[in-house]
DRENTORKOL-3810 file (N, C-alpha, C; in nm, 4 decimals):
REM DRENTORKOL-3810
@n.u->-4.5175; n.v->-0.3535; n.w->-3.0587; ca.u->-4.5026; ca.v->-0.2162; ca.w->-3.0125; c.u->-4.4813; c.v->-0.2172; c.w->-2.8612
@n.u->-4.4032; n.v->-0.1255; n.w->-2.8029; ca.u->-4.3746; ca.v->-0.0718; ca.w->-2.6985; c.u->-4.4922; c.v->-0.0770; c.w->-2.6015
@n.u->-4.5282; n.v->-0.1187; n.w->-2.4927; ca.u->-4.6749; ca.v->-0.1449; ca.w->-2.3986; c.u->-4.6678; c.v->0.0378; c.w->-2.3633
@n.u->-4.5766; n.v->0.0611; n.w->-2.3177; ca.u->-4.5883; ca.v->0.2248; ca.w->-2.3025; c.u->-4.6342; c.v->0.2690; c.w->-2.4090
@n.u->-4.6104; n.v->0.2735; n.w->-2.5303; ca.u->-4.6673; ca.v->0.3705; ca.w->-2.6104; c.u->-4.7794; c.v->0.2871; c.w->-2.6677
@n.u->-4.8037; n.v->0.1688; n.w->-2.7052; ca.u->-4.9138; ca.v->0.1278; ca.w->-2.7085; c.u->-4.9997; c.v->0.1677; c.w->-2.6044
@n.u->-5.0430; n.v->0.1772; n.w->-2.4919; ca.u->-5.1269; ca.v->0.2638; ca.w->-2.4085; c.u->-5.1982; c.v->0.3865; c.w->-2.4324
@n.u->-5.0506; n.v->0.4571; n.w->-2.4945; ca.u->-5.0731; ca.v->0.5824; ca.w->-2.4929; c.u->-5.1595; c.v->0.6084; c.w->-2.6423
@n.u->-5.0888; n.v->0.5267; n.w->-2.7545; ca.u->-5.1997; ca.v->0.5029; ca.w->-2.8931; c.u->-5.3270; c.v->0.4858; c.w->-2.8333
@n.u->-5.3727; n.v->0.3745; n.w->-2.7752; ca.u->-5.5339; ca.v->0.3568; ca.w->-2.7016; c.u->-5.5457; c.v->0.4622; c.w->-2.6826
@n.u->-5.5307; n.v->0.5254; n.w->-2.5772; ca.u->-5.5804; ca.v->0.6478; ca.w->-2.5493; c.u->-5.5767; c.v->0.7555; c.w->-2.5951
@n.u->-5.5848; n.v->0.7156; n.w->-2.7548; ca.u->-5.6180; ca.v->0.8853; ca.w->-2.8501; c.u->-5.4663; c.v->0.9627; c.w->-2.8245
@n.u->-5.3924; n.v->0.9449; n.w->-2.7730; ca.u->-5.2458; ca.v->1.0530; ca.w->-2.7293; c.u->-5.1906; c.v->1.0536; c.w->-2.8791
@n.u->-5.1892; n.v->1.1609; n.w->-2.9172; ca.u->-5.1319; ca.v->1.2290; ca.w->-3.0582; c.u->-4.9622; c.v->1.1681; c.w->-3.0240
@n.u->-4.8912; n.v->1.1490; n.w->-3.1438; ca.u->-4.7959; ca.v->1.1338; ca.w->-3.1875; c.u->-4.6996; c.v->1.2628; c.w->-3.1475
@n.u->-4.7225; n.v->1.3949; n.w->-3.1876; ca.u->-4.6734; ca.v->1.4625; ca.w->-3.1057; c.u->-4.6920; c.v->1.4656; c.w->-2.9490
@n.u->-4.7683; n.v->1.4163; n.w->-2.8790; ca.u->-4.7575; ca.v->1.4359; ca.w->-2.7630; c.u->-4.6675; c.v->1.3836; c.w->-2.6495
@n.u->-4.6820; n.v->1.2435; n.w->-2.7665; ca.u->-4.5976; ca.v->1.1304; ca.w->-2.7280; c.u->-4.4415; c.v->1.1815; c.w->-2.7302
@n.u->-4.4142; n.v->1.2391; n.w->-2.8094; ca.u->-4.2683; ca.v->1.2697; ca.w->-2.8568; c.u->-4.2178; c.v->1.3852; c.w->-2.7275
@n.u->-4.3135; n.v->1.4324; n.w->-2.7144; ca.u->-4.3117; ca.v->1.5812; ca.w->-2.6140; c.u->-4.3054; c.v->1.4965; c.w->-2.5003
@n.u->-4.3710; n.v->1.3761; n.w->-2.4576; ca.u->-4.3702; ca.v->1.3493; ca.w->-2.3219; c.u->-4.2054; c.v->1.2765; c.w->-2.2543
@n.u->-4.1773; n.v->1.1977; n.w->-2.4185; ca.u->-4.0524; ca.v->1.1361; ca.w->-2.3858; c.u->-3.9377; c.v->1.2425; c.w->-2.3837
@n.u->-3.9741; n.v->1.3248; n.w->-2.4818; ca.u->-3.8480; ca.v->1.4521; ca.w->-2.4568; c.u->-3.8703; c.v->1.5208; c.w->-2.2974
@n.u->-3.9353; n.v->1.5169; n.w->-2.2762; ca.u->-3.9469; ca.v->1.6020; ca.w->-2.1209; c.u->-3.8471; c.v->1.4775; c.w->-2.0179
@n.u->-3.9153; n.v->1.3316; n.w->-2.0436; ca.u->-3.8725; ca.v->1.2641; ca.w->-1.9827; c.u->-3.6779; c.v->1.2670; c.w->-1.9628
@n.u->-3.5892; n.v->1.2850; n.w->-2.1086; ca.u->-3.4945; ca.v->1.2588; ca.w->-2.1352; c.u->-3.4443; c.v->1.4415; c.w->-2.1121
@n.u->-3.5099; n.v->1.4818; n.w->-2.0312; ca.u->-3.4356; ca.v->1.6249; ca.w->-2.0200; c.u->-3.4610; c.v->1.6172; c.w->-1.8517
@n.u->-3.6068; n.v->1.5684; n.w->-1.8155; ca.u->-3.6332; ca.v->1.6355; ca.w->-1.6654; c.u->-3.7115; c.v->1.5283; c.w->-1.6233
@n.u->-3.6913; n.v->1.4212; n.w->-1.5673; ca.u->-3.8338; ca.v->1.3074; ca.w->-1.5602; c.u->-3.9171; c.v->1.3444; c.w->-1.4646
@n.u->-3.9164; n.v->1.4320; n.w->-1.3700; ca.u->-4.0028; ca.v->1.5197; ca.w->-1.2898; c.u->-4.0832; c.v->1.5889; c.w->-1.3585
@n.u->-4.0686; n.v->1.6753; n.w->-1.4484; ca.u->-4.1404; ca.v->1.7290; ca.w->-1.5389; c.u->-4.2185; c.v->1.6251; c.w->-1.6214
@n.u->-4.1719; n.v->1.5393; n.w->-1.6613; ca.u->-4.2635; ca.v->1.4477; ca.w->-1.7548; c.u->-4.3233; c.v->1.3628; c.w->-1.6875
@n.u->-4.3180; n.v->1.3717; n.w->-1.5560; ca.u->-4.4108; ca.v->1.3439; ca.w->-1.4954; c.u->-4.5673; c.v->1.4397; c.w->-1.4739
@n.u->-4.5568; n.v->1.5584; n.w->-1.4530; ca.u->-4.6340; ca.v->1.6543; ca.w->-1.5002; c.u->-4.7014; c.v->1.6526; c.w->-1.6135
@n.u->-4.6219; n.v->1.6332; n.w->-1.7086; ca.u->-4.6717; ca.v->1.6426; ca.w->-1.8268; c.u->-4.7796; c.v->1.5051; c.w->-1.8988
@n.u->-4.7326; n.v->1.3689; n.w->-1.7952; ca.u->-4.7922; ca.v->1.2621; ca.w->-1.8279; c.u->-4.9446; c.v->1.3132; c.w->-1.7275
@n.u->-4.9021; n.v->1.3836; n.w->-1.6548; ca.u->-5.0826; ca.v->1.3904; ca.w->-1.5844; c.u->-5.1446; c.v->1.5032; c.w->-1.6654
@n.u->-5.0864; n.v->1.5750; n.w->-1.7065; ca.u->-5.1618; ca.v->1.6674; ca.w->-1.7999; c.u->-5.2492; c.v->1.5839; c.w->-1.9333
@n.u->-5.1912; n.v->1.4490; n.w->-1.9706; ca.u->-5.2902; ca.v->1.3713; ca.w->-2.1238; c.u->-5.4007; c.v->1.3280; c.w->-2.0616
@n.u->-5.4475; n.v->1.3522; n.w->-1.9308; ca.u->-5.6020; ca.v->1.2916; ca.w->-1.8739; c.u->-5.5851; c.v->1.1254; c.w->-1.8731
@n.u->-5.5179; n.v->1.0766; n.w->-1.8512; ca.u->-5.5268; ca.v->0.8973; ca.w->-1.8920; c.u->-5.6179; c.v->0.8286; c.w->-1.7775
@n.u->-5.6715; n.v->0.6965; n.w->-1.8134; ca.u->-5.7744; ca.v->0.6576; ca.w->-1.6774; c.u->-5.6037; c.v->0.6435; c.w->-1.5885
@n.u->-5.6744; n.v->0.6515; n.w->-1.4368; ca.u->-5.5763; ca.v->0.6517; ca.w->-1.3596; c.u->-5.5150; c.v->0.4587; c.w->-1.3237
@n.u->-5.6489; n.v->0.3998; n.w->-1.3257; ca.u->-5.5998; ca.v->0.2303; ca.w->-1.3431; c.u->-5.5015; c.v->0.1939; c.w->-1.4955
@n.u->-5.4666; n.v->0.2284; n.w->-1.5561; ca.u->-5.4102; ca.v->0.2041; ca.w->-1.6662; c.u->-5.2909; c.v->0.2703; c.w->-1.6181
@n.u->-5.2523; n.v->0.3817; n.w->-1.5709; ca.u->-5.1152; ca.v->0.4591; ca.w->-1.5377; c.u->-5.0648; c.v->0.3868; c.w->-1.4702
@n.u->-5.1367; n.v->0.3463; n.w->-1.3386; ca.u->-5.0911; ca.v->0.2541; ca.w->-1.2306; c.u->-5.0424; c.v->0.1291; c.w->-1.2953
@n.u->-5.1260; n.v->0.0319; n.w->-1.3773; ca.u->-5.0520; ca.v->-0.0684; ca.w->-1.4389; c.u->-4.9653; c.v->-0.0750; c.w->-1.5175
@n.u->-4.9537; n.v->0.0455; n.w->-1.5887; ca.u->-4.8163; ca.v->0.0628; ca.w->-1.6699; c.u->-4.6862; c.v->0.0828; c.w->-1.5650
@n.u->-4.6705; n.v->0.2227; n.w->-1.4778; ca.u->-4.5982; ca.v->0.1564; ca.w->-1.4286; c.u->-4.5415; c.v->0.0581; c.w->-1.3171
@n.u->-4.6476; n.v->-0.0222; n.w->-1.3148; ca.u->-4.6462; ca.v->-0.1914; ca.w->-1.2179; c.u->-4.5551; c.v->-0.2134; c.w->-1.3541
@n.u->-4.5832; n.v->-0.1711; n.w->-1.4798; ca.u->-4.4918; ca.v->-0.3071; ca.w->-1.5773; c.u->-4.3619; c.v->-0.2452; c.w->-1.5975
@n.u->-4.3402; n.v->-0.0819; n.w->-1.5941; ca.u->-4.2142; ca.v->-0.0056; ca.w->-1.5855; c.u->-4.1056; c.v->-0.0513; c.w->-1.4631
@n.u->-4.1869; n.v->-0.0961; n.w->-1.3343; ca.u->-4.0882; ca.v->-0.0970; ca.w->-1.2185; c.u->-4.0426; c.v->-0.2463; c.w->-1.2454
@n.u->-4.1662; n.v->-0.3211; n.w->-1.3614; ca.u->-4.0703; ca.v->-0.5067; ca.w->-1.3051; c.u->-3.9611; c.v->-0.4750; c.w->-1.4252
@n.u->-3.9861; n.v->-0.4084; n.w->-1.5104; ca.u->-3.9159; ca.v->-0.4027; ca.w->-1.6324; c.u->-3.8781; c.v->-0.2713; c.w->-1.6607
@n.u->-3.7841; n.v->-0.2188; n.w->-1.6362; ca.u->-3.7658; ca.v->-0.0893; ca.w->-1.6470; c.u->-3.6935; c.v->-0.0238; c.w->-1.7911
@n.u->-3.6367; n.v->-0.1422; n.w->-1.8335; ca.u->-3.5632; ca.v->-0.1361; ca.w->-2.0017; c.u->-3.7048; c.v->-0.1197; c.w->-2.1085
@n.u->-3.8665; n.v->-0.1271; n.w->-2.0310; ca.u->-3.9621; ca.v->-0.0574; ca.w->-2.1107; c.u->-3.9352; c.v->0.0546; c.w->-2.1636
@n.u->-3.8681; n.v->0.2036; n.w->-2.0705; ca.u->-3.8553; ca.v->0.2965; ca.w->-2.0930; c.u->-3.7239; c.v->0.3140; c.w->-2.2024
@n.u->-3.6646; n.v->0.2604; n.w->-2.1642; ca.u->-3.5141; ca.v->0.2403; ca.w->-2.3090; c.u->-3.5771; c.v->0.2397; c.w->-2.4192
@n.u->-3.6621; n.v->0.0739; n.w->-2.4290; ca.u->-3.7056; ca.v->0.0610; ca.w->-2.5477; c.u->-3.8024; c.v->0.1515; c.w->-2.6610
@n.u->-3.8916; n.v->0.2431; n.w->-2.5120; ca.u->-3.9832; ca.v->0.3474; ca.w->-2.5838; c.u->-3.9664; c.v->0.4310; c.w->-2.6405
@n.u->-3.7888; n.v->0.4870; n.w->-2.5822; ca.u->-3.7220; ca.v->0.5820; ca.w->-2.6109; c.u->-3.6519; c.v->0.5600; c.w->-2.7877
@n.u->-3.6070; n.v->0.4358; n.w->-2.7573; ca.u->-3.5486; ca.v->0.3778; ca.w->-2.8674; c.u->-3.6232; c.v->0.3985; c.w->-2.9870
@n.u->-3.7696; n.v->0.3093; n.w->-2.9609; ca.u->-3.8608; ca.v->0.3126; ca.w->-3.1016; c.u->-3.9158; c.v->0.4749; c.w->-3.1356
@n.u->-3.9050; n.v->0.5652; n.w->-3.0724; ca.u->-3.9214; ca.v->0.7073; ca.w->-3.0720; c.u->-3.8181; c.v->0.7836; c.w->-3.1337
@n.u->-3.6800; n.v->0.7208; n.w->-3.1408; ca.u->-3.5508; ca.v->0.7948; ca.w->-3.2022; c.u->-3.4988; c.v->0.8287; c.w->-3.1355
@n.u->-3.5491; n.v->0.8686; n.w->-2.9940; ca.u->-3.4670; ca.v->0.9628; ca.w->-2.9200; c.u->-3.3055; c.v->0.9481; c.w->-2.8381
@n.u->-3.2548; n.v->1.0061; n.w->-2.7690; ca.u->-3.1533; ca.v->0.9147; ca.w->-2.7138; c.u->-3.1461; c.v->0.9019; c.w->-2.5761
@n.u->-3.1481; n.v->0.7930; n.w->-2.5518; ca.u->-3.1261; ca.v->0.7338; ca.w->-2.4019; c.u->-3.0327; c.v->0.7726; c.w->-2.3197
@n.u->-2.9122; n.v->0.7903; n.w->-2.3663; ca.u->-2.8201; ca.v->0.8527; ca.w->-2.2811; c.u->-2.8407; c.v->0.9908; c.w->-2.2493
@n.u->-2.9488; n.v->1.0606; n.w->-2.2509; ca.u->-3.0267; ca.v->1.1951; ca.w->-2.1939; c.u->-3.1071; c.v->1.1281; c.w->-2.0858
@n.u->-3.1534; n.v->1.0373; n.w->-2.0859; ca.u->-3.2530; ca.v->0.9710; ca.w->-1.9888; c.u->-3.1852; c.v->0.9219; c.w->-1.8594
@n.u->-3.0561; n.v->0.8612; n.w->-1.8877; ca.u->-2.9497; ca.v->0.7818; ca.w->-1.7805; c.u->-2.8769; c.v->0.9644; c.w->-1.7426
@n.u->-2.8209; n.v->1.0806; n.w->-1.8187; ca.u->-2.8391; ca.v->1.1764; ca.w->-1.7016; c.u->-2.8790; c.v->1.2086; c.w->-1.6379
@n.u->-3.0593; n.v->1.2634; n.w->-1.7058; ca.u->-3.1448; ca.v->1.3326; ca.w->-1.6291; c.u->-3.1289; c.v->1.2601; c.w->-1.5250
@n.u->-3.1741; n.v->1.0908; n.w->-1.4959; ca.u->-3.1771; ca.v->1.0109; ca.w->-1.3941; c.u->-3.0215; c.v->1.0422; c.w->-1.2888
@n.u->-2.9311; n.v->1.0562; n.w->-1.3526; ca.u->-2.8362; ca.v->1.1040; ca.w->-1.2425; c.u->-2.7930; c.v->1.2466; c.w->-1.1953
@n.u->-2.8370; n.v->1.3284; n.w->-1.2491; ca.u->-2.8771; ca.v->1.4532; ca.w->-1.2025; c.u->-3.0256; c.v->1.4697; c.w->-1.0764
@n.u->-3.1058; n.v->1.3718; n.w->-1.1078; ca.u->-3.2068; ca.v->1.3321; ca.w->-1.0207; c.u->-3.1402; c.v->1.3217; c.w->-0.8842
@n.u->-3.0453; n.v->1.2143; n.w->-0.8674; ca.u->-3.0004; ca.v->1.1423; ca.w->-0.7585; c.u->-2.8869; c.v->1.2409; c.w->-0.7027
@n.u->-2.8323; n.v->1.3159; n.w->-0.7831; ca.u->-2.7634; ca.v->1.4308; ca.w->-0.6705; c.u->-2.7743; c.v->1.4622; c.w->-0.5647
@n.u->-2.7906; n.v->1.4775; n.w->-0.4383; ca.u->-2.8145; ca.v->1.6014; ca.w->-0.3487; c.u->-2.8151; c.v->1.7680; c.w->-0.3826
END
């Protein structure tokens, strides 16, 4: 399993929540950023996840992947990000 969503299993995070956090992600990753501080997670575990997101960033592909969702919403949002 996915270390991202394995985390988020540990920590009791409902299946829907999970789905809600990656959809926010693949629409607005600012927002799902919000929304990841809204599940209460210990804050040393966030931090090490993403220490393992920044060496490996195809984590987030893959999470997306095993979730169904589609990635090519994720590579916009991300370039709608970088606009001015």
């Amino acid at each position: 399993m996915n270390p991202i969503l394995a985390m988020l299993k540990e920590n009791n995070i409902s299946d829907e929540k999970i789905s809600e956090l990656f959809e926010a992600l693949t629409q607005n990753p600012l927002a799902a950023m919000g929304t990841l501080g809204q599940l209460n997670l210990p804050q040393e575990q966030v931090q090490l996840l993403m220490g393992q997101v920044m060496q490996n960033p195809s984590l987030i592909k893959e999470a997306v992947e095993e979730l169904g969702l589609d990635f090519a919403k994720v590579e916009a949002a991300k370039t709608k990000l970088q606009q001015p």
